[in-house]
C-alpha positions as protocol buffer text, in pm:
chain_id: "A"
residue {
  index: 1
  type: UNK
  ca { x: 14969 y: 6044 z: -1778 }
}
residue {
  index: 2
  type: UNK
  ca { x: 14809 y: 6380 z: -1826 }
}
residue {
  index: 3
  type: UNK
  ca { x: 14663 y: 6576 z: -1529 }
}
residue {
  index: 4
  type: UNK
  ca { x: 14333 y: 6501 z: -1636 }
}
residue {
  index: 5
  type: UNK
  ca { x: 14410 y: 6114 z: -1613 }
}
residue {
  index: 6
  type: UNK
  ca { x: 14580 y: 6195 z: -1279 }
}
residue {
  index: 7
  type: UNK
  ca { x: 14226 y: 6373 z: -1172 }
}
residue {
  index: 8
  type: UNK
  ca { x: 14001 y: 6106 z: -1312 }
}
residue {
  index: 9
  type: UNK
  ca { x: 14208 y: 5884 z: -1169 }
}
residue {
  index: 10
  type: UNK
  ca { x: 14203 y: 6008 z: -793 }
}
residue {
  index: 11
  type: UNK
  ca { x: 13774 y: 5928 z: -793 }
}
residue {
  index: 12
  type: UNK
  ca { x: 13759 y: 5558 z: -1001 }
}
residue {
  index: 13
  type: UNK
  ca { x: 13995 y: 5416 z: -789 }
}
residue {
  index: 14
  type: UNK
  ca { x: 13861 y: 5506 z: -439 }
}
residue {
  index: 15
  type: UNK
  ca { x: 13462 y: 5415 z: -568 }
}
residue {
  index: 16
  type: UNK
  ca { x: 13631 y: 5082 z: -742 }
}
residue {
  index: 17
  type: UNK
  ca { x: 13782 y: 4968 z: -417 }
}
residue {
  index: 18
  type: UNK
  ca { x: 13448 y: 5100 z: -256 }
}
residue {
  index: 19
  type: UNK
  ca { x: 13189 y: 4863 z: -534 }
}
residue {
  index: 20
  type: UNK
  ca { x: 13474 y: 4599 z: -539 }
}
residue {
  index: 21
  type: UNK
  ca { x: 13469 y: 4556 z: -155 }
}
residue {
  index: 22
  type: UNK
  ca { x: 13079 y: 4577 z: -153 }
}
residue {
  index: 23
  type: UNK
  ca { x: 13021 y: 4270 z: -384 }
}
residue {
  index: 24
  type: UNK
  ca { x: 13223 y: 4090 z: -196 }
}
residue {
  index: 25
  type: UNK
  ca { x: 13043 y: 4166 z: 144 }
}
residue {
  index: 26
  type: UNK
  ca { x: 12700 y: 4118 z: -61 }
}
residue {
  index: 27
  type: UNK
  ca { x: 12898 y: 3744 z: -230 }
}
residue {
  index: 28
  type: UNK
  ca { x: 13003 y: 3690 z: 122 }
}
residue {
  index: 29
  type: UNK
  ca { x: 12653 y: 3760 z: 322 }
}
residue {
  index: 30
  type: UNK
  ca { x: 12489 y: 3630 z: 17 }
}
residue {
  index: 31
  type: UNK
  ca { x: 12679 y: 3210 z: 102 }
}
residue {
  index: 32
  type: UNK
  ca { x: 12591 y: 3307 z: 455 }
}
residue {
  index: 33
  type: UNK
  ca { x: 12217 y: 3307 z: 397 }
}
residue {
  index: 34
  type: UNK
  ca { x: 12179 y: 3640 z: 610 }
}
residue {
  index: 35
  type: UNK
  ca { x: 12023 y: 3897 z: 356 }
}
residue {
  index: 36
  type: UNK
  ca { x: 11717 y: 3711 z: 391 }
}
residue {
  index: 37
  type: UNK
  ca { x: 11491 y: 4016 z: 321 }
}
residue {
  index: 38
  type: UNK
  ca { x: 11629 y: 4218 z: 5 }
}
residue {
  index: 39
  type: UNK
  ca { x: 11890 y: 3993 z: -93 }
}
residue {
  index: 40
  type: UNK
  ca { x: 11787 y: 3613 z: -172 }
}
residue {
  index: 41
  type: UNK
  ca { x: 11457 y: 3619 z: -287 }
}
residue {
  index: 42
  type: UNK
  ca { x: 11453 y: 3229 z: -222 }
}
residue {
  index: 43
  type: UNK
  ca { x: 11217 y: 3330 z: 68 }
}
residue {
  index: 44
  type: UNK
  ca { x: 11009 y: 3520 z: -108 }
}
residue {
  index: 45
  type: UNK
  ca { x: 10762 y: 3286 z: -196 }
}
residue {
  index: 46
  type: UNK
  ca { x: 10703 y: 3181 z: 128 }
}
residue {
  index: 47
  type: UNK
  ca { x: 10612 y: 3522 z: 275 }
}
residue {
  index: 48
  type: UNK
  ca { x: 10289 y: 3636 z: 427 }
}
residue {
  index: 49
  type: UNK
  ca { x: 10216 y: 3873 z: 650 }
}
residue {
  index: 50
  type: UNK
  ca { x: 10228 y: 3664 z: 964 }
}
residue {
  index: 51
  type: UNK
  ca { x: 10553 y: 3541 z: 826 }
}
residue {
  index: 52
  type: UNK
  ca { x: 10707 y: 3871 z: 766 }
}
residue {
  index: 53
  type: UNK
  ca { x: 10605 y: 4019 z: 1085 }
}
residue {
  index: 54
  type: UNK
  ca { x: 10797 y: 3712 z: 1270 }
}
residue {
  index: 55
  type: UNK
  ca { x: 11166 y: 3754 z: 1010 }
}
residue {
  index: 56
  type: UNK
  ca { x: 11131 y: 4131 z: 1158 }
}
residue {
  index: 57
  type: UNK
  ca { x: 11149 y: 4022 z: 1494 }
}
residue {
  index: 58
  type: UNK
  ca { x: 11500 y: 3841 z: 1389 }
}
residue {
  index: 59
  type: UNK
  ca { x: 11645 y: 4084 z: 1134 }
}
residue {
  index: 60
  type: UNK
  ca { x: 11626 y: 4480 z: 1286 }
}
residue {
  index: 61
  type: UNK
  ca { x: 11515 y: 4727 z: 1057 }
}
residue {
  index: 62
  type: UNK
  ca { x: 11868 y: 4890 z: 1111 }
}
residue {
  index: 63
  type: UNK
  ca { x: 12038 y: 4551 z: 997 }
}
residue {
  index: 64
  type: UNK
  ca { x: 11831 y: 4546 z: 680 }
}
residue {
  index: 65
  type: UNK
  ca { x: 11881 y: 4915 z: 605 }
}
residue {
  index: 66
  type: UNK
  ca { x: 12264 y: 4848 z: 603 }
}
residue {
  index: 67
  type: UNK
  ca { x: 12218 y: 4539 z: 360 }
}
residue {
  index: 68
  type: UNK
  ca { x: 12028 y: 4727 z: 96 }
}
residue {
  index: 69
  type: UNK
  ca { x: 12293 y: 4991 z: 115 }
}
residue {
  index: 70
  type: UNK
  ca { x: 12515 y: 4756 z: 91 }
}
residue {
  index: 71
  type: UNK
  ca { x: 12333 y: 4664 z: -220 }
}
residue {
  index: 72
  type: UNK
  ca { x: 12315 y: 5046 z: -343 }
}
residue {
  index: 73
  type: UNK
  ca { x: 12702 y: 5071 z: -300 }
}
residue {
  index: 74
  type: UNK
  ca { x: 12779 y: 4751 z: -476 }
}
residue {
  index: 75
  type: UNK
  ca { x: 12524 y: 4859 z: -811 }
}
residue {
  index: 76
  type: UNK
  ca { x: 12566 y: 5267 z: -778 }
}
residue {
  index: 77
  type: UNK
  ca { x: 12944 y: 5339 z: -701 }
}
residue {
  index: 78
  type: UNK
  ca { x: 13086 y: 5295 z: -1001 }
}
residue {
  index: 79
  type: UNK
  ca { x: 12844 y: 5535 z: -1141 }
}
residue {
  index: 80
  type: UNK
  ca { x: 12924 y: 5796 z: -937 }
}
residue {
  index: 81
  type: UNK
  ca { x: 13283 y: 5943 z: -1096 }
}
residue {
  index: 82
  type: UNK
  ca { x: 13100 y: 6174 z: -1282 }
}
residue {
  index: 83
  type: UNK
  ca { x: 12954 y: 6376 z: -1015 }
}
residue {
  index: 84
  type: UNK
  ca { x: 13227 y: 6290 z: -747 }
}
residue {
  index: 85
  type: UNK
  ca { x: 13515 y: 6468 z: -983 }
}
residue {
  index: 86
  type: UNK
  ca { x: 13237 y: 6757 z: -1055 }
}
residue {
  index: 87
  type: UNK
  ca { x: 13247 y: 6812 z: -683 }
}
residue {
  index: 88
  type: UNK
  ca { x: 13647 y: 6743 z: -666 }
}
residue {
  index: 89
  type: UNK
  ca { x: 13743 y: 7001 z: -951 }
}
residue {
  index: 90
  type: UNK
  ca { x: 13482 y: 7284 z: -803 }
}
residue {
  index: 91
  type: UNK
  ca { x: 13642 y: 7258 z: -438 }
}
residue {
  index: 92
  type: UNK
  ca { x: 13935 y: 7413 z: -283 }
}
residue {
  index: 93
  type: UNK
  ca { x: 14210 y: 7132 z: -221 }
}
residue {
  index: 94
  type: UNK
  ca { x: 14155 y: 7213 z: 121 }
}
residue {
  index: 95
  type: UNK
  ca { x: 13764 y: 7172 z: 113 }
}
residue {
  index: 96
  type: UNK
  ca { x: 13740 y: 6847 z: -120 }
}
residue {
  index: 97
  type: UNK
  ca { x: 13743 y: 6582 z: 98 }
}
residue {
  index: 98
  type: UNK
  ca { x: 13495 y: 6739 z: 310 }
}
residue {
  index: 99
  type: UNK
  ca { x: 13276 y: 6853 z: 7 }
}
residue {
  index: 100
  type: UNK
  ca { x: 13285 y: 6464 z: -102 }
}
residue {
  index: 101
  type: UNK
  ca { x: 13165 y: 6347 z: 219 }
}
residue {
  index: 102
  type: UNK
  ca { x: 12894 y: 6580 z: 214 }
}
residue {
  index: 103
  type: UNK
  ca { x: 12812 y: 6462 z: -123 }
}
residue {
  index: 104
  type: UNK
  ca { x: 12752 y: 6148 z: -54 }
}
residue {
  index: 105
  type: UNK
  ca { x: 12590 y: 6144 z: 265 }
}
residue {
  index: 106
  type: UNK
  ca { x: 12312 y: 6367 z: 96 }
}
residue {
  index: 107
  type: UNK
  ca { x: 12350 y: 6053 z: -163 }
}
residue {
  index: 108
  type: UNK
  ca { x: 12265 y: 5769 z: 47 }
}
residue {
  index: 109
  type: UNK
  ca { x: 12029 y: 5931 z: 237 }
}
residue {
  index: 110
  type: UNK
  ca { x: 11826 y: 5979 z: -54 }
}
residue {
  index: 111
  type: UNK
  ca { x: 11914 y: 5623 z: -128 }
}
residue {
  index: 112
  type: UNK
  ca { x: 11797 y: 5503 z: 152 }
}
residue {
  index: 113
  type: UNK
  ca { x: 11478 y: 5661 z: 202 }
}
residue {
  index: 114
  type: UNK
  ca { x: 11413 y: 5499 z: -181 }
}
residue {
  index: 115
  type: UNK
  ca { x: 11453 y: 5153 z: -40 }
}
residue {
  index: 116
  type: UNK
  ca { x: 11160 y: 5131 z: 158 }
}
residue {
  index: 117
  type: UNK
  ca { x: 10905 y: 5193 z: -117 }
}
residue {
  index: 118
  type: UNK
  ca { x: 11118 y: 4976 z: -389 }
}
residue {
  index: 119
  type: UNK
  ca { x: 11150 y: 4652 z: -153 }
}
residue {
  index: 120
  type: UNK
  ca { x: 10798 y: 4721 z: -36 }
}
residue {
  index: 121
  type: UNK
  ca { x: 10672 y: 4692 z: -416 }
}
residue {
  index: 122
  type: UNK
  ca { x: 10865 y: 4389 z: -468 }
}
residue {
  index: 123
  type: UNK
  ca { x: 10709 y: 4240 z: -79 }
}
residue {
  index: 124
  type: UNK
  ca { x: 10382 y: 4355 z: -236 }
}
residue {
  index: 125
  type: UNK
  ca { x: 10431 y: 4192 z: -595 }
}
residue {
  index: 126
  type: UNK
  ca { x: 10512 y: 3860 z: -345 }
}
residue {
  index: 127
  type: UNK
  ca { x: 10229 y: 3873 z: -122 }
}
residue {
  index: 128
  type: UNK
  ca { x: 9964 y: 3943 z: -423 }
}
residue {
  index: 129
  type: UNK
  ca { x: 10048 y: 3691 z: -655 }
}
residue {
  index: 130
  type: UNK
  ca { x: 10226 y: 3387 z: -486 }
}
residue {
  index: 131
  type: UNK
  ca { x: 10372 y: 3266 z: -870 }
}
residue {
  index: 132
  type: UNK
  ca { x: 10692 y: 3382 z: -926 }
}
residue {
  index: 133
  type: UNK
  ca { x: 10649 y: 3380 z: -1294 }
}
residue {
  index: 134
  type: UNK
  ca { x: 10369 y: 3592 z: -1270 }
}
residue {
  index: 135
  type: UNK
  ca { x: 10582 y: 3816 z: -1010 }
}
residue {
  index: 136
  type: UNK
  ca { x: 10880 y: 3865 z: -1267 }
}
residue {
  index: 137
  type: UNK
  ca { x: 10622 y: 3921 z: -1500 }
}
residue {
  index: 138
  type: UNK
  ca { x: 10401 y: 4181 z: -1345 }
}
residue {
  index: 139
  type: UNK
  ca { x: 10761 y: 4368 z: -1243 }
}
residue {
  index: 140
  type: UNK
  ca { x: 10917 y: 4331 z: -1575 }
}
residue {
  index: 141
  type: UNK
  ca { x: 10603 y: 4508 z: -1735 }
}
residue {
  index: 142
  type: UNK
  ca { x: 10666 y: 4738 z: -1507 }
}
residue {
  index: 143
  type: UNK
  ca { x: 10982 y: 4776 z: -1530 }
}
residue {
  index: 144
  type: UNK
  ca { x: 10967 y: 4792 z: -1944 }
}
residue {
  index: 145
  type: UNK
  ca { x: 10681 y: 5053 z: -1934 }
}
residue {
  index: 146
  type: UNK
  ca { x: 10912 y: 5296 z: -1679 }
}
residue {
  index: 147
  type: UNK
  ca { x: 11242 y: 5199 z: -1912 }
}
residue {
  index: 148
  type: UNK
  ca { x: 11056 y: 5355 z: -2219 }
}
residue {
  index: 149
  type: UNK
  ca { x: 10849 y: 5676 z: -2088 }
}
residue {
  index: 150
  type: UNK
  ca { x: 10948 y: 5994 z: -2125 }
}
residue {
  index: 151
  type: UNK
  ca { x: 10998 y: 6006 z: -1712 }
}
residue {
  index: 152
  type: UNK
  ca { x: 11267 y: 5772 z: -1717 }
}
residue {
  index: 153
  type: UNK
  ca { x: 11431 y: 5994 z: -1982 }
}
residue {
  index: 154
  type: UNK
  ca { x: 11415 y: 6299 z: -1732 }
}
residue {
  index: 155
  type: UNK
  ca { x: 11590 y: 6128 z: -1510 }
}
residue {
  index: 156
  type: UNK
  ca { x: 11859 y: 6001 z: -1661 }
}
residue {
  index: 157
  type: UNK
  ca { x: 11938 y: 6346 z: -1841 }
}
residue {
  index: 158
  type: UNK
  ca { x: 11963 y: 6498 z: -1464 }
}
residue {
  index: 159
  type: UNK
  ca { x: 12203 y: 6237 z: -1406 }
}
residue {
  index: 160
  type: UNK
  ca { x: 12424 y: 6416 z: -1595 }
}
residue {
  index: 161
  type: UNK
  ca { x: 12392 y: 6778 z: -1404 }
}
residue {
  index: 162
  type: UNK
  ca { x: 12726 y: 6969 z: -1284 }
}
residue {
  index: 163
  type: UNK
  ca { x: 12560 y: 7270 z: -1154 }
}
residue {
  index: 164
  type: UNK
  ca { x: 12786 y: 7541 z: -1031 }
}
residue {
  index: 165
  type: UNK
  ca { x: 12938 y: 7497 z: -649 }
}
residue {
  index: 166
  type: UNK
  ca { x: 12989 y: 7799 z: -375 }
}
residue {
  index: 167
  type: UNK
  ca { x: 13372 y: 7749 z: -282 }
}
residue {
  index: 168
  type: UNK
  ca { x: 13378 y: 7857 z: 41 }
}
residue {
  index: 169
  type: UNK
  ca { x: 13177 y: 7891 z: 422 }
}
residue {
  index: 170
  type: UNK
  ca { x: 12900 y: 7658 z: 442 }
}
residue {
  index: 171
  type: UNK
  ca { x: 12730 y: 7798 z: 135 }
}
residue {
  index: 172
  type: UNK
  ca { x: 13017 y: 7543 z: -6 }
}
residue {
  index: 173
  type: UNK
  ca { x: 12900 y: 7290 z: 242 }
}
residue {
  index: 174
  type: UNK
  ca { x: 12525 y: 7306 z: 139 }
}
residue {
  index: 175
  type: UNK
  ca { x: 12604 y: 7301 z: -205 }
}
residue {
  index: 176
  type: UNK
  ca { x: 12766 y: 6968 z: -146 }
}
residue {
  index: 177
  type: UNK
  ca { x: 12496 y: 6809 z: -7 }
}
residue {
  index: 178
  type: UNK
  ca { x: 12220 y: 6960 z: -184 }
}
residue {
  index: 179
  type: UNK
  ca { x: 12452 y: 6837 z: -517 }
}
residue {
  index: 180
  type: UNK
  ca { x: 12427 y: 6507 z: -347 }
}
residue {
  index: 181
  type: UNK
  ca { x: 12042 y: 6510 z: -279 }
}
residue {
  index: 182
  type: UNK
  ca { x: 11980 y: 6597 z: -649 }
}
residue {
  index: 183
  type: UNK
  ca { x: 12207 y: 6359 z: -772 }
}
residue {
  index: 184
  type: UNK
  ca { x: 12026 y: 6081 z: -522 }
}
residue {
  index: 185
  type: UNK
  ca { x: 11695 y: 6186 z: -677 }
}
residue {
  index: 186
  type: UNK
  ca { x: 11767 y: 6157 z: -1039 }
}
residue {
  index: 187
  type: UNK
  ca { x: 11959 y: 5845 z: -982 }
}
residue {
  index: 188
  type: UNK
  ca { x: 11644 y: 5683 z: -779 }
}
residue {
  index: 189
  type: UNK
  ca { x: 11463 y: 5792 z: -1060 }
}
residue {
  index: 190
  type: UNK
  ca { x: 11631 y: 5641 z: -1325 }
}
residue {
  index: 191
  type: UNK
  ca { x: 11713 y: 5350 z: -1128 }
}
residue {
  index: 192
  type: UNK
  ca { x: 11462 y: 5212 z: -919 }
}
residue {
  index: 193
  type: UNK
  ca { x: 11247 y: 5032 z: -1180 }
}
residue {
  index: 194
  type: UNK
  ca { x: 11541 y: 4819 z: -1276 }
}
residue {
  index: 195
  type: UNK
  ca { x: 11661 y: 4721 z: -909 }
}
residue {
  index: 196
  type: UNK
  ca { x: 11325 y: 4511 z: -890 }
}
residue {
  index: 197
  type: UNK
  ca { x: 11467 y: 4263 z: -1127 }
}
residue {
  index: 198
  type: UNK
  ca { x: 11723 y: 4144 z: -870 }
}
residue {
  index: 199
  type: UNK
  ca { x: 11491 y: 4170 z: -599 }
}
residue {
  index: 200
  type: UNK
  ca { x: 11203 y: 3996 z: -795 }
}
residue {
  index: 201
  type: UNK
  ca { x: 11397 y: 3718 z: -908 }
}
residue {
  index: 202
  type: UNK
  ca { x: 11390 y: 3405 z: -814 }
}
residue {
  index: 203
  type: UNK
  ca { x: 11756 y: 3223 z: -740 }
}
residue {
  index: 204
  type: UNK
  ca { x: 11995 y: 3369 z: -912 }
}
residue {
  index: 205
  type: UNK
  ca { x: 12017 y: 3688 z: -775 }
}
residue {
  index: 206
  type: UNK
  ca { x: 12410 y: 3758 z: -782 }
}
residue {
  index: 207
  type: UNK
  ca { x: 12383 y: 3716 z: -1145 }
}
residue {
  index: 208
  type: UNK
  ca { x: 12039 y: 3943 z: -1196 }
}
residue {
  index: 209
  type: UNK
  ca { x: 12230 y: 4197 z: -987 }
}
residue {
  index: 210
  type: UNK
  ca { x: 12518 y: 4189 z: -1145 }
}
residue {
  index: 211
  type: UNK
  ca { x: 12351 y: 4239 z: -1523 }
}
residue {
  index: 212
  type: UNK
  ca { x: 12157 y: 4471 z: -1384 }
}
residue {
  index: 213
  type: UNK
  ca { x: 12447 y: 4723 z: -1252 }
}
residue {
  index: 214
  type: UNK
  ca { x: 12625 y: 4693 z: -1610 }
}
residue {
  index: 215
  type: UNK
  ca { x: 12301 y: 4766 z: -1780 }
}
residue {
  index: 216
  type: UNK
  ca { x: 12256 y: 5074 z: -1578 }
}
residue {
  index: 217
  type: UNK
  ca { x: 12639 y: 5169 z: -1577 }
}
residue {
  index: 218
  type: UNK
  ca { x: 12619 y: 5116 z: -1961 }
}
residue {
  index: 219
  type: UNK
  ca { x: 12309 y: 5318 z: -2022 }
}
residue {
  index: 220
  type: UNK
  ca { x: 12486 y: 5631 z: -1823 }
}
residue {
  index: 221
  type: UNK
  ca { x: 12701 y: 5651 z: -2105 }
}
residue {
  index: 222
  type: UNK
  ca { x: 12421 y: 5787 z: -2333 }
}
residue {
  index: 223
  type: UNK
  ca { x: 12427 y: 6173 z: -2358 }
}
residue {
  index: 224
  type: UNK
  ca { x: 12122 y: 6404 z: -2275 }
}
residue {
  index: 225
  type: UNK
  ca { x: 11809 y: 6366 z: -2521 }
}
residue {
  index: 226
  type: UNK
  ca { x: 11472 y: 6507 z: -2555 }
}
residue {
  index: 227
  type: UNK
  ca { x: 11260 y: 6348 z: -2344 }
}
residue {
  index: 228
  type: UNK
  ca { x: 10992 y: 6021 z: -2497 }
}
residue {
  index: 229
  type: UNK
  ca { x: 10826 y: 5740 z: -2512 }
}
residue {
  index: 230
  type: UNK
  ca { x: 11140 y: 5488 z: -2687 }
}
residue {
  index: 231
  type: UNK
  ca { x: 11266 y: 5195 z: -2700 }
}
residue {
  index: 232
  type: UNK
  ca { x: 11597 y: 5299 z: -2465 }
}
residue {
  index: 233
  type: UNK
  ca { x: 11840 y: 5109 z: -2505 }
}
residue {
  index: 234
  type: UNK
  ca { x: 12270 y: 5154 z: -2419 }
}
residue {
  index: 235
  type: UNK
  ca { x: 12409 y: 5286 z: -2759 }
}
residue {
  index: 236
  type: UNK
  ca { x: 12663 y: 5444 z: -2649 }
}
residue {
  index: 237
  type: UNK
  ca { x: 12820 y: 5087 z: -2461 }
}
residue {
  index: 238
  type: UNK
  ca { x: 12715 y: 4888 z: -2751 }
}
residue {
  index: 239
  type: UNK
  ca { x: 12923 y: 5132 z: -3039 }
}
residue {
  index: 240
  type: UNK
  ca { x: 13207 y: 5077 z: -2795 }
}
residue {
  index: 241
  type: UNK
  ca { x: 13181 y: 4751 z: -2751 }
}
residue {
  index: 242
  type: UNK
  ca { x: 13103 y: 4679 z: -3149 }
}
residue {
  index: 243
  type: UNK
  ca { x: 13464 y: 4955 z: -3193 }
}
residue {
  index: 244
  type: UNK
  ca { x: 13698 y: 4724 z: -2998 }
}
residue {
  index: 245
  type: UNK
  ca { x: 13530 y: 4415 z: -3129 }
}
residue {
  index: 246
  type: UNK
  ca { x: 13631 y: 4560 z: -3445 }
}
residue {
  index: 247
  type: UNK
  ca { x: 14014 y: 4597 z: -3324 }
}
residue {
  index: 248
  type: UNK
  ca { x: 14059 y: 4346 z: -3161 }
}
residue {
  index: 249
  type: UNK
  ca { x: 13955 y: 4124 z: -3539 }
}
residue {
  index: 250
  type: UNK
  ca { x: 14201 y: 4317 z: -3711 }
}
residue {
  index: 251
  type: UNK
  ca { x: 14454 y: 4205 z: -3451 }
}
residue {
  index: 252
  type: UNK
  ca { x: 14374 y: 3870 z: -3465 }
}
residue {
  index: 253
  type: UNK
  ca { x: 14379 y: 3882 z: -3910 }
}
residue {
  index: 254
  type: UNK
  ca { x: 14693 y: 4073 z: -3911 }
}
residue {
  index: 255
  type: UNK
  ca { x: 14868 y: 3794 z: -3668 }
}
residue {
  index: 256
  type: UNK
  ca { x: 14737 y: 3543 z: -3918 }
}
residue {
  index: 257
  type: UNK
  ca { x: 14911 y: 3708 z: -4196 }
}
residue {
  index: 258
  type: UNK
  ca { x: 15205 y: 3786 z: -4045 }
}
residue {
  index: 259
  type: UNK
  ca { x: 15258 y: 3345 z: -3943 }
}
């Protein structure tokens, strides 16, 4: 294994444990009927305002916050190695778990503030137009028209900033979480339009969610490009995928030959 490896190495498998453990809460909370609010839109449909106001009095706004980061962690860790080894390789060895930290707290805060305006357009989709087809539909136009503009585009070429750190005092410390703002930003940006599929969906939300985060992991993979209105799509995932496809045929005709 080369050093690099070693490096890469030391951030996937800390923010795999860290999505792995996540779905399984959101699986586990999910059988339990208990993230009535973002995560099983079975209830949405039945939601007005007198209705809502009564689930708050059962579910604190504290308990709900830590289920949609719960979400967040599940759908955004993985796509975090990136920015996590940027902060890693531009820290003293001393500094780096501490830099981390800071980088992520300034990540989930951002995060978190986003989650109040995203479930409230989804609550707001609900209360509006009582059909759920006509719910997915309104937030899949939405989402389509965000998923080709130019805006969307912005975002996800900030996605891929590694701006230069300070190394030491708390000029290092601010850089950190200031790193971890930005990156929150950008990622909200580029993200939030897709996380109302999930929440708009009707049953099946595991399964929305879980398309959704490999969509958006897949579509990280693109490199920076000037900024339109396009039909976006993951080519960078898809050439991949179409590469060991290819392989993995030549495998299977070369076995043939060889019985």
């Amino acid at each position: 294994m080369t050093p690099a490896a070693y490096e890469r190495l030391q951030i996937r498998i800390p923010l795999t444990v860290a999505a792995a453990a996540a779905w399984a809460a959101v699986v586990a909370l999910s059988d339990q009927r208990r993230l009535v609010a973002f995560c099983n839109s079975d209830v949405w449909p039945a939601l007005s305002l007198d209705q809502l106001a009564l689930a708050m009095t059962f579910y604190s706004p504290a308990r709900l916050a830590g289920e949609w980061m719960l979400m967040v962690a599940a759908m955004m860790m993985p796509m975090l190695a990136g920015a996590l080894g940027h902060v890693r390789a531009r820290s003293l060895p001393r500094r780096r778990m501490r830099s981390m930290a800071l980088f992520m707290i300034g990540y989930c805060a951002i995060w978190a503030a986003c989650g109040v305006p995203i479930v409230l357009a989804v609550l707001a989709l609900q209360l509006v137009q009582s059909s759920s087809i006509v719910t997915i539909a309104l937030a899949g136009s939405l989402v389509l028209v965000w998923q080709f503009s130019p805006g969307k585009q912005i975002c996800l070429n900030h996605c891929h900033d590694q701006p230069p750190l300070a190394a030491y005092g708390i000029r290092a410390d601010l850089a950190a979480l200031g790193y971890g703002v930005t990156q929150g930003i950008w990622c909200c940006g580029a993200c939030w339009a897709l996380m109302l599929v999930p929440l708009a969906t009707q049953g099946g939300h595991l399964p929305a969610m879980a398309a959704t985060s490999a969509f958006l992991i897949a579509e990280r993979l693109d490199k920076p490009r000037r900024p339109a209105w396009e039909v976006r799509w993951p080519s960078t995932a898809a050439r991949l995928l179409w590469f060991r496809l290819g392989l993995w045929r030549r495998s299977e005709s070369a076995g043939v030959k060889a019985t």
